[in-house]
Structures are given as C-alpha cells and as structure tokens.
C-alpha positions in Angstrom: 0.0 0.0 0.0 1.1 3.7 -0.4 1.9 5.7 3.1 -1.3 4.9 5.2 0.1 6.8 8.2 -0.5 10.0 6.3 -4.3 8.2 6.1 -4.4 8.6 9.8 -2.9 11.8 9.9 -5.5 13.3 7.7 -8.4 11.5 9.7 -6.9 12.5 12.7 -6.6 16.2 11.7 -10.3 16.3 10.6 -11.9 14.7 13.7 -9.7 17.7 15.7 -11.4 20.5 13.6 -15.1 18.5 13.6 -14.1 19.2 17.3 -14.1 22.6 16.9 -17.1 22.7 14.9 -18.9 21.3 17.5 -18.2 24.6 20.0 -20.6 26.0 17.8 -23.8 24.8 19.0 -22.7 25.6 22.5 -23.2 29.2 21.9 -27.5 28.7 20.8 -27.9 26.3 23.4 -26.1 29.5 25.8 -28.1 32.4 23.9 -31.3 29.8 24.3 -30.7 29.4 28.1 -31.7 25.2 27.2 -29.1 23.6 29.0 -28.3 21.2 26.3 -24.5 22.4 25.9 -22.9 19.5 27.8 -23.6 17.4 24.8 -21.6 19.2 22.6 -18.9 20.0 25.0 -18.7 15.8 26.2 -18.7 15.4 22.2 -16.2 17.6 21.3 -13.7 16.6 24.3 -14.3 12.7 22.5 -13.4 13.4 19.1 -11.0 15.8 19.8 -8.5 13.4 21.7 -9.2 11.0 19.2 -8.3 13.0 16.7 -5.5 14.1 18.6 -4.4 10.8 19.4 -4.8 9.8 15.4 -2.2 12.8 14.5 0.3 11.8 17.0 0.1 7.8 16.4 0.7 9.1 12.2 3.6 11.6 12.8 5.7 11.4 9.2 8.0 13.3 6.5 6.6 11.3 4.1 3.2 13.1 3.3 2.1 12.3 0.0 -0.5 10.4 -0.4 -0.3 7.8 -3.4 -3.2 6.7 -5.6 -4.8 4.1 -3.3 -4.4 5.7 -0.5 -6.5 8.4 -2.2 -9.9 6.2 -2.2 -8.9 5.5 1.5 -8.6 8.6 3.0 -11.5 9.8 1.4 -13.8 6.9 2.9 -12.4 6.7 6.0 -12.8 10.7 6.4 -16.1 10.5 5.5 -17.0 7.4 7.5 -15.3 8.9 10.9 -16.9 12.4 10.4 -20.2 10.9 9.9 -19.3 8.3 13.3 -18.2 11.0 15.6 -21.0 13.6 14.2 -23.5 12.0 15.5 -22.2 11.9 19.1 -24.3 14.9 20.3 -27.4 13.4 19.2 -27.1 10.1 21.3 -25.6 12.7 24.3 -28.4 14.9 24.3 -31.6 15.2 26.1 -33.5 14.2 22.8 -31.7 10.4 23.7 -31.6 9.2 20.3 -30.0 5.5 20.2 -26.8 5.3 18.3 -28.3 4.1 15.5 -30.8 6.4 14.8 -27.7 9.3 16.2 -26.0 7.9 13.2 -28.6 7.9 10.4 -29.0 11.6 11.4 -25.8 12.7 11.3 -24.8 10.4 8.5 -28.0 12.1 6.6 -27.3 15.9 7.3 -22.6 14.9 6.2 -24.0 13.5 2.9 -26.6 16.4 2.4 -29.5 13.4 1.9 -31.5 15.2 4.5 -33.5 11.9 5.4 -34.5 12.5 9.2 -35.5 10.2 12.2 -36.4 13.2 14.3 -39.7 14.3 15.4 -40.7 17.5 17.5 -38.1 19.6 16.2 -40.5 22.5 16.6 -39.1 21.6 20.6 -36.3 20.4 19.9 -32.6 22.2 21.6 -31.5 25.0 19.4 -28.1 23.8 19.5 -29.3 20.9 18.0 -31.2 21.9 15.3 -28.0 24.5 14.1 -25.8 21.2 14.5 -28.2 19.6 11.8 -28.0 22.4 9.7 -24.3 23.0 10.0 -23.5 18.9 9.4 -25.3 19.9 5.7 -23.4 23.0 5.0 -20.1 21.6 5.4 -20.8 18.0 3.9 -22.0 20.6 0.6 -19.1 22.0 0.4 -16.9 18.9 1.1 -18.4 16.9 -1.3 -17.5 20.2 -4.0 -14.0 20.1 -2.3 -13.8 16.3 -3.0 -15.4 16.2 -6.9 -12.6 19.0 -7.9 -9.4 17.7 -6.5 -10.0 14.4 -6.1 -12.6 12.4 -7.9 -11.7 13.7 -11.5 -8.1 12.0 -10.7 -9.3 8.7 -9.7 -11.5 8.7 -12.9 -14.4 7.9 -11.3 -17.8 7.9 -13.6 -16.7 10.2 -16.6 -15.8 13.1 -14.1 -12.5 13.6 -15.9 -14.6 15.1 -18.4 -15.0 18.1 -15.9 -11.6 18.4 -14.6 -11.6 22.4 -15.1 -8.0 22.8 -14.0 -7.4 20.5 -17.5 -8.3 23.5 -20.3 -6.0 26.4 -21.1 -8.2 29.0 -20.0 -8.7 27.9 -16.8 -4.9 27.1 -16.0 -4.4 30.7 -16.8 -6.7 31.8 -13.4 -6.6 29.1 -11.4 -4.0 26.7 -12.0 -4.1 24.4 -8.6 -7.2 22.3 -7.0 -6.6 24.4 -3.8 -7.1 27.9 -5.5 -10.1 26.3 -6.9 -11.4 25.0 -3.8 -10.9 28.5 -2.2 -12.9 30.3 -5.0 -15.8 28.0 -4.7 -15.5 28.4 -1.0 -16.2 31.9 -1.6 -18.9 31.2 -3.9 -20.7 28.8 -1.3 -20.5 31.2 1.6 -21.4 34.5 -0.4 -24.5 32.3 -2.0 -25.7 31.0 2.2 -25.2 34.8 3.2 -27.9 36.0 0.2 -29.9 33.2 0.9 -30.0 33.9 4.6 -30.7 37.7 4.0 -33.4 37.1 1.1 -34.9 34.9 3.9 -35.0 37.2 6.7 -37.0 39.7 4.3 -39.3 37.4 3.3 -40.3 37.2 6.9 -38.6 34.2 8.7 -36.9 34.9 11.7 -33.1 34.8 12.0 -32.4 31.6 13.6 -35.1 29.9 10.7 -33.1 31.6 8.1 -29.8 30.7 9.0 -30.5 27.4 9.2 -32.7 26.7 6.0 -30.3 29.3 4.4 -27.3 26.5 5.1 -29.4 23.8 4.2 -30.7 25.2 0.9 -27.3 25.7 -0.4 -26.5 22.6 0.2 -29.3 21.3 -1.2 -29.8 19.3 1.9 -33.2 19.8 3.3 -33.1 19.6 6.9 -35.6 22.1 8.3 -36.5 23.3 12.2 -40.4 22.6 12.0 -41.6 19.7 11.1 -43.3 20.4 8.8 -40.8 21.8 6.6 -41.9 24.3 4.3 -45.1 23.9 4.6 -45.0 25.4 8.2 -44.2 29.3 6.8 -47.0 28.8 3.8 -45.2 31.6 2.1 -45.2 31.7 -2.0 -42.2 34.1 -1.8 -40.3 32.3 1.0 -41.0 29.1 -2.0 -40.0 31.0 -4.7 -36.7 32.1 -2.9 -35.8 28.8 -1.9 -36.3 27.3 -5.9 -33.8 30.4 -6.6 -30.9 29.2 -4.3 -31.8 25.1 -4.6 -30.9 25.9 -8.2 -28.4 28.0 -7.1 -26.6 25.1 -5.2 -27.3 22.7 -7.8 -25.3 23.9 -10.5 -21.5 23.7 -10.8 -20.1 26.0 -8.6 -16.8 26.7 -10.0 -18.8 28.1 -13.3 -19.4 31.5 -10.9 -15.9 31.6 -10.8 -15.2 31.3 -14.2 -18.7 34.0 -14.7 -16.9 36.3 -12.4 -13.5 36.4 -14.1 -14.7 35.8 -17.3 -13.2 33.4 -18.4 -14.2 29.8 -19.4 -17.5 28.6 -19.7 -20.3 31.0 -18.0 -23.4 29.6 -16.7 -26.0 29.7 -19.5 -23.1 28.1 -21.8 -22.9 25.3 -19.8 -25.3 22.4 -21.7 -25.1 20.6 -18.1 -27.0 23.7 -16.8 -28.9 24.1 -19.9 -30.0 20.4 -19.8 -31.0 21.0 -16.2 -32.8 24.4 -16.1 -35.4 22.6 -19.2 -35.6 19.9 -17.3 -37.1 21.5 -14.0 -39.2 23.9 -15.7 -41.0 21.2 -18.4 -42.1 18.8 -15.1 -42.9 21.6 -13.3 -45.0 23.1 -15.9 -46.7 19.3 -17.3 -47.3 18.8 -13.7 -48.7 22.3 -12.7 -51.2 21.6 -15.8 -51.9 18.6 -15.0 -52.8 19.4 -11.5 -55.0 22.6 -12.9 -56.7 20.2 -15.1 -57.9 17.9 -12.2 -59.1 20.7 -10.6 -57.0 20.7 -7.3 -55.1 23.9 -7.6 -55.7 26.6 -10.3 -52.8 27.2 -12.7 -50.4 29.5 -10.6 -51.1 27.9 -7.5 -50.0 24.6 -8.8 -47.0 25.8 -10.1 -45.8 27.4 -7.1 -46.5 23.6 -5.7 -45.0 21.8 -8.3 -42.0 24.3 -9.0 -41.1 23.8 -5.0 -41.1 19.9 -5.0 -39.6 19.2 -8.3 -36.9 21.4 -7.8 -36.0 19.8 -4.2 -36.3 16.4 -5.5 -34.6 16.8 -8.4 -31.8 18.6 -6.6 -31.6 16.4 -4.1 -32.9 18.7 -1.3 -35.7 17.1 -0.1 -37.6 19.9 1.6 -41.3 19.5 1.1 -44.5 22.2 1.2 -47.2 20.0 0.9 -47.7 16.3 0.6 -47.6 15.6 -3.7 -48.2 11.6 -2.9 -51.7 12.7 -2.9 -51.6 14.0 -5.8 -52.6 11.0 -7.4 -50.5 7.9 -8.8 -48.9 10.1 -11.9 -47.2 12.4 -9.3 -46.1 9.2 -7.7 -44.5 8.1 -11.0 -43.5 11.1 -12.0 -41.2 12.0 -8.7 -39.9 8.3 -8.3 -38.4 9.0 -11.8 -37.1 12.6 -10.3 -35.1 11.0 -7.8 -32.9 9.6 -10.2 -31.6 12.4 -11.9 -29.6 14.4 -9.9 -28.3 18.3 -10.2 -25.0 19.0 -11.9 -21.7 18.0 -11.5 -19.1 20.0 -9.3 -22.7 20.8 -7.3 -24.0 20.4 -3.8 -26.4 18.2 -5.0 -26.7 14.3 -5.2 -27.9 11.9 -7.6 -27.0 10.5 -11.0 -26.2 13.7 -12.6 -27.7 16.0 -15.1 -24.3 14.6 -17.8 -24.0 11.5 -17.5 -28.3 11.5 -18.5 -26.7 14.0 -21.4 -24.1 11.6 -22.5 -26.0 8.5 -22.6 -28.9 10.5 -25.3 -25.7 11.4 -26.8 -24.5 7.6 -27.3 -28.1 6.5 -28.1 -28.3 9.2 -30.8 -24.7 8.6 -32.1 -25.7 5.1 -32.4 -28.9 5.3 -34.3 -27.0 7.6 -36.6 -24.5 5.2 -37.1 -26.9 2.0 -37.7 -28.5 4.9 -40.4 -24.6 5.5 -41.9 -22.3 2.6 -41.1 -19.5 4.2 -43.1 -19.4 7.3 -41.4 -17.3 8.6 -38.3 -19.4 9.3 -36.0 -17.8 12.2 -32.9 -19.8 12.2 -29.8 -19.6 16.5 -28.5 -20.5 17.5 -24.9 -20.4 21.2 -25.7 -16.8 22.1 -26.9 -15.5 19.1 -25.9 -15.1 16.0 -27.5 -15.9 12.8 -25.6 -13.7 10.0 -25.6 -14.6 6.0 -25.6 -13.0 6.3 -22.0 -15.4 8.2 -21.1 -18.3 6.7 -22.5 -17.5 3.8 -20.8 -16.7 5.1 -17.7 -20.3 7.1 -17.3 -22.0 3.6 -18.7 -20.4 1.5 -16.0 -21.7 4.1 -13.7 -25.0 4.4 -14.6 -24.6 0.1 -14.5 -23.4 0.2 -11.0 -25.5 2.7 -9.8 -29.0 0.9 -10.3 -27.3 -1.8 -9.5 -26.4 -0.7 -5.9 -30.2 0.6 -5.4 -31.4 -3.0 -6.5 -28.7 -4.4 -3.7 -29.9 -1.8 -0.9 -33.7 -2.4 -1.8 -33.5 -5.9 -1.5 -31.3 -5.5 2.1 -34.3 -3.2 3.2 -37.4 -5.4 2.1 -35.3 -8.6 4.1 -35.9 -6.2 7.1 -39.7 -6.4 6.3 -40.3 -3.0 4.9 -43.2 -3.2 2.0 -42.0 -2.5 -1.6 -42.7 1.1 -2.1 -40.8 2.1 1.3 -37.6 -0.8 1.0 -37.5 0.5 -3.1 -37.7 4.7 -2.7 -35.3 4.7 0.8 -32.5 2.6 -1.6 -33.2 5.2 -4.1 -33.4 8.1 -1.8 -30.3 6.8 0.2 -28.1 6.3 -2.9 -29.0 9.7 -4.7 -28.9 11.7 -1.5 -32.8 13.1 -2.0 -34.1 12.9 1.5 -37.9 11.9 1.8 -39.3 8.5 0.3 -42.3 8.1 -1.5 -45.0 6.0 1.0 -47.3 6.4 4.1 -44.0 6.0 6.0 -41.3 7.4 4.6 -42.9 9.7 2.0 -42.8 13.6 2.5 -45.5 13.3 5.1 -43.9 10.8 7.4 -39.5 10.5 8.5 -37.6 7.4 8.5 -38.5 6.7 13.0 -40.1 3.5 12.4 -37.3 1.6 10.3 -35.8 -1.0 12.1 -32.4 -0.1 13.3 -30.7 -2.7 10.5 -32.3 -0.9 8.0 -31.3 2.7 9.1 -27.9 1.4 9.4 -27.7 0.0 5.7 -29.8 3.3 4.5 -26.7 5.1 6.2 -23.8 3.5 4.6 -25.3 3.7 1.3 -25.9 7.3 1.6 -22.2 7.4 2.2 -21.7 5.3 -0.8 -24.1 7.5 -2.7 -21.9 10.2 -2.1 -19.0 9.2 -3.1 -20.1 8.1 -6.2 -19.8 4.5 -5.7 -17.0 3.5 -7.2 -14.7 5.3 -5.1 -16.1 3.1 -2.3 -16.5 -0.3 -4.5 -12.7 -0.1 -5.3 -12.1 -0.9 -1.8 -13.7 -4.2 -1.6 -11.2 -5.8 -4.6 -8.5 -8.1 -3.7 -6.2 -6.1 -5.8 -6.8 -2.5 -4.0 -4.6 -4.4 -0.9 -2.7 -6.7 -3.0 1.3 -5.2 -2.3 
C-alpha cells in the first residue's frame, strides 16, 4: 500500500477541527438558556482526543498520499466524520439511540437530508444548528472532494470536468486548492444571500440561518416539522427554488462568470439540460394538476416548481404532501429522484451529464446503424468525448442501479413493503431525503425503520456520495494486493 500513516494523519486532523465545529452549537444552546451544551462539549472533548491521538500515532516526513491511498482517506474521512458527528445526538436530552444518532448525522454529512427526528418544533437549538451545520459543510466537502479528487481517480466520466485541464482555466486558477478556495467563496457568499433574502421574506433569524445553510446545500433539513409547509409563504418558496438551483449547478462556473473566463453559466449544456428539465415537469405537472381541478394554474405551479426542484436537486424539503396528488405524481417523482443536479454541485444523484451523455450515445448510435461508413464524434459542448469516457459514465449508470437494486432488497429482508424498501435505496443512494409512501414519503420520516435498515440506508448514503465506485474499489483483492 502507499503511506497509510499520512491516512491517519488526515483522519486525525479532521476529527480535531469536527471538534471545533462542535463549540458552535454551544453558543444557541447558551443564547437559548436550554441547558443542552454538555452534549456538545462531552462530544467535542471525544473526538477531539481521538483525533489528537490519530495525529500523534501518524507523525511522518513522508506526506504524499499515493493513488490508493487516495480512495482510503477519502472513505475513511467521511466514514469517521459521519461516526463521531452523530455523538451529540445520542448525548443529548433528545436520547436518540446510536443508530438512529448515526442515520441523522450520516443524513445531514451527505446532504441526503432523510431525518428520524420528530418534534423539532421543541427540539434544543443547538441541535437543530448542528443539523444544519453537518449539511453546510458535507456541501461544500463533497464540492471540495469532486474537484481535486474524484476527477483524478477517474471515477464515472468526471475527468470530463476536470476544469483545472483546459488552457483558459490554467491561466486563473491553476491548482485544485485555489479552486477550492474560490468556490468556497462562492458557497459562503451564496448562504449569506440566501439567509438575507430569507429574513426579508419574513422568517426569523435563527429559521433563516438554518434553512439558508441547508438550501445551499441542497440538503433539506428544516426546524419545524413540517418543513416548508410550516411558513406557507409563495415568496419564501419561490426564494428557496432560486438558491436550490443555485446550489445545484457547478459552482466553480461563478468563478469562471466572475472572471470571465471559461465557460459562463447559461453556456454550460449541463445547466442548460437541467434548467429545461425543472421547468418542463414543473410546468406538465402544474397543468396537469389545474386540469384535475386541485389547484388553479399558478397555485400549482408554485407547488409543483417547490417539489420538483427539491427532488430533483436532491434537497428534499417539502410544502405540501404531492403523494396525494394522485399515482402520476407518484410516477412522476420516483423518476425525479434519479436524476440528480449538476456535476461540481452540492447536489446528489445520477447527474444532469452522464443523462446528457448516454442520449448522446443512443443518438450517435442510431446515426451510425442509419450511416455505417461514417465517423461518427460524440460532442459534450466544446468538448469531445472519448470512448474512455463513454465507458466510464456507462459502467456508472450500470453500478448505480445496481447498488439501489442491492440496498432495496437488504431493506425489504428487514420487512419493509415494496414502495418504502425500493424509494429509501433510491433516496439513500441519490442523496434526495424523503421517500415516497405512508411511511417514509414527505408526510412521514424514517422513525419507524428498524435499526438494521437505518444502518444500511446510512452507509449507502455514504456510498451515494461518493459516487460508488470510489467506495467499491475498496472491496477488490487487488486495491490491498502489495
């Protein structure tokens, strides 16, 4: 294997700043006069002298990490985030079992946003920022890790994005880290707008904070219960459609807008493909809804513009229940899930390009059953697409329904019913949130599960996340073969 002490060293390093993170919380449960704070303080004492202990035990000169130890630092760092995150909601008063501790925090690190919590209305402040602030970093880690790490390990075509890769781009920002940076930039000026457009909209400070970090994200943890549906505001709707998308597209494109230079948004067909997307269900739906008489036109839309935007960006906030809007809806939004925002994004799922590439193969292969004798070139915008790639964004698509087929069938052997073991694979694996169901739908939250079944929903959010192959590669004889 490469250096795996500089494996520990990294995990160590971030389980001392999670640490640090976890002061935070200490400071609403203070302001709130709740007493909840020894929770977070117990918690952070824990992970900080294990993460301590991990840097010392990994003290070396050698600190470059080689190619396989890539794929295990980047599992391992998400695994023991997600472990030691959800420390302060077993040590609260809530007294949530570890299982159910995990699946929360496990939920709000991958931005899935699938909850097992109930009475959040009550619940600690400090809590309910933790949840929010668990989201806003996984977003911008998962950004961190599809720029300067996935495109190297060649995982699911995303070498085709590797922006540091074209001239104009090596002329601004020639390093990962200076990329990372800007996007940082980009994330945090986006959460600040979206907290602000909040606030004058009418939710209070501490609400917009926290849905402000959350929408960003695309994440979808809320503090009411009933998510969106509990402010009943068009405009507070129409905002949070404005920043969902905002999240969802690739963030390193408002660099390139910003300096001019590279592609700029509207140029990108990834966003174009997405944008047409979102508005044709929304408006099919909203007509279709008019036409059965439940909401007039405008009114649907607002309905229909809110939920298949947060499904299809993987939010997973919800303003009203659309699984009673009749088995079309129910159709129509299992399908959503799939799909997925754009890549270098907040958001989960399969991905607005790899969708793009396949119609491009299909289309490049009728065309060449049509003309046998001539060349066919597949395009993604300027670029031309290589058989690597091809392949690689096939075997993707392959392995990811594939995985959801695997995690439904571990879920219906815990005695779930087929609509709830099928739509929490799906929702676990593309990071959506809420399941489609009586139980698990938008309506209900993932309480009842069996433990088994929360803890198999939880690792495959992780392996959702990490776009499954960056996890799979683990499990072959030849990753630990010397």
């Amino acid at each position: 294997m490469d250096n795996t002490k500089v494996v520990g060293l990294v995990v160590g390093a971030l389980l001392v700043a999670l640490s640090v993170l976890m002061l935070v919380p200490i400071l609403a449960e203070l302001v709130a006069n709740s007493g909840d704070w020894q929770a977070f303080l117990g918690s952070a004492v824990i992970t900080g002298f294990v993460g301590g202990a991990l840097m010392l035990a990994n003290q070396t000169e050698d600190r470059d990490l080689g190619h396989r130890a890539t794929f295990l630092v980047t599992v391992l760092s998400w695994l023991s985030v997600g472990a030691f995150s959800a420390l302060p909601f077993a040590l609260s008063r809530v007294g949530m079992s570890y299982p159910d501790a995990f699946f929360e925090a496990m939920s709000g690190f991958t931005t899935t946003g699938a909850t097992v919590m109930t009475g959040l209305d009550m619940t600690p402040p400090g809590l309910l920022l933790w949840r929010s602030l668990l989201q806003w970093v996984g977003g911008i880690g998962i950004i961190v890790t599809a720029v300067a790490i996935l495109p190297f390990l060649r995982v699911g075509g995303m070498q085709l994005f590797r922006t540091e890769s074209t001239d104009r781009s090596d002329k601004v920002l020639p390093r990962p880290g200076q990329i990372a940076v800007a996007i940082g930039e980009v994330y945090l000026l986006l959460t600040l707008l979206c907290a602000l457009a909040y606030m004058l909209a009418g939710m209070l400070p501490f609400d917009a904070l926290n849905h402000a970090m959350t929408t960003v994200a695309t994440a979808g943890y809320s503090t009411h219960d009933a998510s969106f549906a509990h402010f009943d505001s068009a405009v507070i709707e129409w905002i949070a459609i404005v920043f969902m998308i905002s999240g969802a597209v690739p963030l390193v494109l408002y660099v390139h807008t910003a300096r001019g230079t590279g592609e700029t948004l509207w140029g990108d067909p990834q966003v174009r493909g997405f944008l047409v997307i979102l508005a044709s269900v929304s408006i099919v739906m909203a007509l279709w809804l008019a036409a059965r008489g439940d909401y007039s036109f405008f009114t649907a839309l607002r309905y229909t513009a809110f939920n298949v935007t947060s499904i299809v960006t993987t939010t997973g906030f919800a303003s009203t229940d659309y699984t009673a809007w009749g088995s079309f809806a129910v159709m129509a939004f299992l399908f959503l899930m799939f799909i997925g925002g754009c890549t270098g994004s907040t958001s989960g799922g399969m991905k607005i390009f790899r969708l793009q590439v396949l119609a491009m193969l299909l289309r490049t292969q009728i065309r060449q059953t049509l003309y046998p004798h001539v060349a066919q070139t597949l395009r993604y915008g300027n670029r031309t697409v290589s058989r690597d790639i091809v392949f690689s964004v096939a075997l993707f698509v392959f392995v990811y329904l594939a995985s959801m087929v695997v995690v439904a069938m571990a879920l219906a052997a815990f005695g779930l019913d087929f609509i709830t073991a099928l739509s929490s694979a799906i929702t676990s694996i593309a990071n959506v949130g809420p399941g489609l169901g009586p139980i698990v739908g938008p309506a209900g939250n993932f309480a009842p599960l069996p433990d088994g079944a929360k803890i198999v929903m939880a690792l495959a959010m992780l392996l959702g996340r990490l776009e499954l192959l960056t996890v799979l590669v683990m499990f072959s004889k030849d990753y630990w073969r010397e």
